[in-house]
The first five atom37 places (N, CA, C, CB, O) and aatype in JSON, in Angstrom:
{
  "aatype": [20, 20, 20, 20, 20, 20, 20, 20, 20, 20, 20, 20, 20, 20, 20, 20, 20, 20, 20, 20, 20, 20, 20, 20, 20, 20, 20, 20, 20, 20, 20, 20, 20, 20, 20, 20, 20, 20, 20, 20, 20, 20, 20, 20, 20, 20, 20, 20, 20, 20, 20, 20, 20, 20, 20, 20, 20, 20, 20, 20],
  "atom_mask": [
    [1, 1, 1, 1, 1],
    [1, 1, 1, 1, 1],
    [1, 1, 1, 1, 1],
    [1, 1, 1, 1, 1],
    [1, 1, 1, 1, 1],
    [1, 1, 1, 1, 1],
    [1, 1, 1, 1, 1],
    [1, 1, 1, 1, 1],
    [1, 1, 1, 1, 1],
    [1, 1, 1, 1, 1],
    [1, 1, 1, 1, 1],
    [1, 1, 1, 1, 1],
    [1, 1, 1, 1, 1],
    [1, 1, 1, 1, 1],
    [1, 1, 1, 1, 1],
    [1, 1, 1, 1, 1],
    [1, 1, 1, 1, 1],
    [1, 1, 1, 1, 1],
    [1, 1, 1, 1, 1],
    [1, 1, 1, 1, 1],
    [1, 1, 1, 1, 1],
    [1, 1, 1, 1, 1],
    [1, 1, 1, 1, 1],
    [1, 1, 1, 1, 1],
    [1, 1, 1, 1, 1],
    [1, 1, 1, 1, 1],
    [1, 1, 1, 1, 1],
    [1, 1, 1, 1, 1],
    [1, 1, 1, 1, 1],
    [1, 1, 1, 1, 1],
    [1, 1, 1, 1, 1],
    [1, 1, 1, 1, 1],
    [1, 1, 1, 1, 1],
    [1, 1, 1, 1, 1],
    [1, 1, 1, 1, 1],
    [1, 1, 1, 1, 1],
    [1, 1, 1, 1, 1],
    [1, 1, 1, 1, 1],
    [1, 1, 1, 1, 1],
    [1, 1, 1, 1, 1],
    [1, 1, 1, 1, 1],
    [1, 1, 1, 1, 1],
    [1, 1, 1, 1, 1],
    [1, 1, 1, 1, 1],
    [1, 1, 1, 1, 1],
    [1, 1, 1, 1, 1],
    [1, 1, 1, 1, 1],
    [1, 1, 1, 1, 1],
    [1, 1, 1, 1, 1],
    [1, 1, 1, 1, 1],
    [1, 1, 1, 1, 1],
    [1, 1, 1, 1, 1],
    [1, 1, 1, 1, 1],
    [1, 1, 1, 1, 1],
    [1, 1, 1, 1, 1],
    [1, 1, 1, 1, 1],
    [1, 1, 1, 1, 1],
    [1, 1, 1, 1, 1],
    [1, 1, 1, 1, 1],
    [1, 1, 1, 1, 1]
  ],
  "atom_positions": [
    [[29.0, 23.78, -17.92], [28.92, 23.67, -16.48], [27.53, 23.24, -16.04], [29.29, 24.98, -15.82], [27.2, 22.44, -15.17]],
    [[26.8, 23.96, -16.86], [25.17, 23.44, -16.41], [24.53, 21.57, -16.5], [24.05, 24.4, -17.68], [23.59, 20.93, -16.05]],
    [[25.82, 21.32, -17.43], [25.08, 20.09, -18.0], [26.13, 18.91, -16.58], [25.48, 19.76, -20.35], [26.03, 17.7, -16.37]],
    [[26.77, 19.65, -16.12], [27.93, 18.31, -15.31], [27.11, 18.4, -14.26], [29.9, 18.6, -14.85], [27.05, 17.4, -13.55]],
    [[26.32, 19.53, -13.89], [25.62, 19.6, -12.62], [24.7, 18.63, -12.45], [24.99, 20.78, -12.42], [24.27, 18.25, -11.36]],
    [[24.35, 18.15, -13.68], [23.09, 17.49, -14.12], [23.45, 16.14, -13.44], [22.8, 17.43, -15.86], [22.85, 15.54, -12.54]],
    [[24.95, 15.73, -14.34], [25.31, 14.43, -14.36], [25.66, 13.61, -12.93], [26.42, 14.43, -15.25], [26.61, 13.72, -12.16]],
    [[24.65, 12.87, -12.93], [24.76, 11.94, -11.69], [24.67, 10.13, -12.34], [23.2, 12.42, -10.48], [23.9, 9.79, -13.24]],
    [[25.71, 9.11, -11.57], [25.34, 7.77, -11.92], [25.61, 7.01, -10.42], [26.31, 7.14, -13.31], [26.15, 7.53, -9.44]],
    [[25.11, 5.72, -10.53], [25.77, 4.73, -9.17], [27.08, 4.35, -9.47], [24.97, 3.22, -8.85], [27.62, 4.3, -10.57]],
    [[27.85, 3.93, -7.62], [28.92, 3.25, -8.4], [28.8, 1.8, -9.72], [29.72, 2.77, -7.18], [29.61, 1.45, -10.58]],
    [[27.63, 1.34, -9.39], [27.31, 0.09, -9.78], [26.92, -0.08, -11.56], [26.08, -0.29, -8.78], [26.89, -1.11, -12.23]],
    [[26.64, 1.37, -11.98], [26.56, 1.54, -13.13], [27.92, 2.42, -13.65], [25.25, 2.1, -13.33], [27.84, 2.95, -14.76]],
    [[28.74, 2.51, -13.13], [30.12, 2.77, -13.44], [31.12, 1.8, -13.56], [30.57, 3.52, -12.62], [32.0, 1.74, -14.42]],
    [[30.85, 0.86, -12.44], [31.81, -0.42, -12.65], [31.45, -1.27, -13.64], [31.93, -1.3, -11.49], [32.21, -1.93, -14.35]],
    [[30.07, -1.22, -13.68], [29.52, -2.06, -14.82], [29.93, -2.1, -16.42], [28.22, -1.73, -14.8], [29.99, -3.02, -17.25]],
    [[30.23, -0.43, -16.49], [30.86, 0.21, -17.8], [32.06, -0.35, -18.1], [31.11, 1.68, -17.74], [32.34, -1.15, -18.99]],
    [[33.19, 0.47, -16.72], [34.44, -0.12, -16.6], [34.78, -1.38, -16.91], [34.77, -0.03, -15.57], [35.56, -1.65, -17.84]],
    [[34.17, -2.34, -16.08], [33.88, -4.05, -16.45], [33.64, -4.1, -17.92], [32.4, -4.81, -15.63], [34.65, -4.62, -18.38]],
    [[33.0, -3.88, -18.67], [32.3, -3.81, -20.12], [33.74, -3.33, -20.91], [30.75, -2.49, -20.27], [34.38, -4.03, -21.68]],
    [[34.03, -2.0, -20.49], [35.41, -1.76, -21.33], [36.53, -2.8, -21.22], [36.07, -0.44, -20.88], [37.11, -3.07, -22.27]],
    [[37.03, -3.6, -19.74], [38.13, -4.06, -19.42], [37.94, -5.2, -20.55], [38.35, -4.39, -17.84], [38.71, -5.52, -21.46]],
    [[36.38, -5.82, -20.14], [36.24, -7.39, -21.14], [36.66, -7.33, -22.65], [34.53, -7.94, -21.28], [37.28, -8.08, -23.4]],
    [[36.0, -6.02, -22.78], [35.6, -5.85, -24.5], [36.81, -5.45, -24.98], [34.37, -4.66, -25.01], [37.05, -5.61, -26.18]],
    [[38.04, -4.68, -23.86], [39.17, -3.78, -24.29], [38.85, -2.8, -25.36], [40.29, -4.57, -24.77], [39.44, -2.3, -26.31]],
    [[37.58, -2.72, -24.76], [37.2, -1.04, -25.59], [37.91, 0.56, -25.31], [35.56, -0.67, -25.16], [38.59, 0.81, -24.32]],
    [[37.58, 1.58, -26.42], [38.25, 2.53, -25.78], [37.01, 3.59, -25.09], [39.31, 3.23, -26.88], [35.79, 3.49, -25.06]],
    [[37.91, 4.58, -24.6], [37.21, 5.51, -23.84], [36.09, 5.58, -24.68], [37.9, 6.85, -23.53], [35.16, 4.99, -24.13]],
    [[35.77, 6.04, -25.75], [34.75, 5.89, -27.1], [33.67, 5.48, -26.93], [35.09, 5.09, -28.11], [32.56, 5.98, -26.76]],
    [[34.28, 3.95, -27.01], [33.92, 2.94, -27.56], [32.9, 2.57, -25.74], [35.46, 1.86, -28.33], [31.84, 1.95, -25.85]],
    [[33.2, 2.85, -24.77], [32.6, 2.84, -23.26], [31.51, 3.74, -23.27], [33.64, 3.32, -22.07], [30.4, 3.35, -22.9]],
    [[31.71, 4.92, -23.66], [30.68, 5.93, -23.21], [29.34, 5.82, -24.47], [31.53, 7.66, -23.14], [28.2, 6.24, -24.26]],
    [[29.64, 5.39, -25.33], [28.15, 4.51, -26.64], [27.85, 3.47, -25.49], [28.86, 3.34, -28.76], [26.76, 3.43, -24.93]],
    [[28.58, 2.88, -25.26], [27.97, 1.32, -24.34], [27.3, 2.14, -23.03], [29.62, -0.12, -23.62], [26.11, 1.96, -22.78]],
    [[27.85, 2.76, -22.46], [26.3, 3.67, -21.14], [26.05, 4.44, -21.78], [26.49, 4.55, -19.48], [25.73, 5.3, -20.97]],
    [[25.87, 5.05, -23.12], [25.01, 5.74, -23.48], [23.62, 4.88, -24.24], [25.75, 6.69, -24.25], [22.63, 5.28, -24.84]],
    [[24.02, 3.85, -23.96], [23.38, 2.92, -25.02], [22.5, 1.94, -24.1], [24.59, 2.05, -26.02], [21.48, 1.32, -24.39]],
    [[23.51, 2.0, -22.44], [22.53, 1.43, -22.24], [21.82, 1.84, -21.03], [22.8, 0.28, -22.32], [21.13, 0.99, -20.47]],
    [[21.91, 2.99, -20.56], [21.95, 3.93, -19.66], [20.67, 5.07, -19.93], [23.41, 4.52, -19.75], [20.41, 5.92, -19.08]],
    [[20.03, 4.96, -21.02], [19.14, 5.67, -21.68], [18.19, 6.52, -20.65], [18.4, 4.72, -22.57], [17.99, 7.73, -20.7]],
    [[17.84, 5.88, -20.02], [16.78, 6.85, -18.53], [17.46, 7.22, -17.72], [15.69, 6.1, -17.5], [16.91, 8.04, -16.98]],
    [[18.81, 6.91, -17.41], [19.89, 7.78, -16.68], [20.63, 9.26, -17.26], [21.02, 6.79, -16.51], [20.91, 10.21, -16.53]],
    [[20.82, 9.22, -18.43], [21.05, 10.03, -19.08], [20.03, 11.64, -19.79], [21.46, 9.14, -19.77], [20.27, 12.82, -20.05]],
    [[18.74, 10.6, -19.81], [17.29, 11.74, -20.61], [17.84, 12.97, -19.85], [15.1, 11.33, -20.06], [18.08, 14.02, -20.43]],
    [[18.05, 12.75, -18.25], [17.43, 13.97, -17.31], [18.3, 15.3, -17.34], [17.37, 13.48, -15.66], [18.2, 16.41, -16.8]],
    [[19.5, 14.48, -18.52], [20.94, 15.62, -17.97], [20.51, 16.5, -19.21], [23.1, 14.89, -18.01], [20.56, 17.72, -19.1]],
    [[20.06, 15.86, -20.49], [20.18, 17.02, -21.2], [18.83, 17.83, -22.04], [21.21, 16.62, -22.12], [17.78, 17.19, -22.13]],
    [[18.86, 18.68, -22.41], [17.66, 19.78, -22.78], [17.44, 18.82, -24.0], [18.08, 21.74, -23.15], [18.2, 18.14, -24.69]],
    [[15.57, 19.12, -23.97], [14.96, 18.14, -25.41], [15.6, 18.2, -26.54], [13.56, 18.48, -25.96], [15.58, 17.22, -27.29]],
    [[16.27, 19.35, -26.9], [17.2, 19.16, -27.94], [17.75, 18.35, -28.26], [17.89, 19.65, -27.98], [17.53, 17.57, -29.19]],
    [[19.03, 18.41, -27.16], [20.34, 17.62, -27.24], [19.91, 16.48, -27.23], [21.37, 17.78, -26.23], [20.45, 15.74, -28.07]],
    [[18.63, 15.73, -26.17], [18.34, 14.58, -26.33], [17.89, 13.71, -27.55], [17.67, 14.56, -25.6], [18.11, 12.53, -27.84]],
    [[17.19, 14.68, -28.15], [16.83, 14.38, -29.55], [17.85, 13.74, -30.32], [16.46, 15.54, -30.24], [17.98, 12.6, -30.76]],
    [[18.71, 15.08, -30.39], [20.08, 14.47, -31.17], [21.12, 13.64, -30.76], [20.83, 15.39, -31.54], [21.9, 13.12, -31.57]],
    [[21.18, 13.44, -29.37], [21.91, 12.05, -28.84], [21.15, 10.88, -29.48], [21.85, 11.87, -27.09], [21.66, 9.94, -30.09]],
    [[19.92, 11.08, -29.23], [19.19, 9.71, -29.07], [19.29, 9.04, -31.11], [17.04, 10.15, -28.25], [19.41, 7.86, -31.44]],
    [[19.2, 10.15, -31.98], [19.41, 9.92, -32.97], [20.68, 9.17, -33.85], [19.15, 10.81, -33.13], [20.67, 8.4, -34.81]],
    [[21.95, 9.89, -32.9], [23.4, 9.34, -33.38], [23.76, 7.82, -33.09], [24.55, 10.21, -32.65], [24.61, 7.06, -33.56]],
    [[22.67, 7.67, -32.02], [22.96, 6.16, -30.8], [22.16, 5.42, -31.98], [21.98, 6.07, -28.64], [22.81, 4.4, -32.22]],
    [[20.93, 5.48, -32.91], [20.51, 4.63, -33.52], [21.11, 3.23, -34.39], [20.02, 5.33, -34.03], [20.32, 2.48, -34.97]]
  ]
}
């Protein structure tokens, strides 16, 4: 619960995703690596240095 509180984006970086999945016919998956990937300073703020650590590691 603590971490959804966190989570904030624009519509404009949501459609952008959406758009990205429709082109690519990616899956749900395969969308959330692509804004996690490319979303990187949108994302730092939601989670504790930890988790970021280890997100930022799996995305390599």
């Amino acid at each position: 619960a603590a971490l959804m509180s966190k989570v904030t984006f624009t519509d404009e970086q949501m459609s952008e995703t959406l758009a990205w999945q429709d082109s690519k016919k990616a899956s749900a998956d395969e969308s959330a690596v692509h804004f996690l990937t490319t979303y990187k300073t949108i994302w730092a703020d939601w989670l504790s240095p930890e988790a970021k650590e280890k997100l930022a590691a799996v995305l390599k």
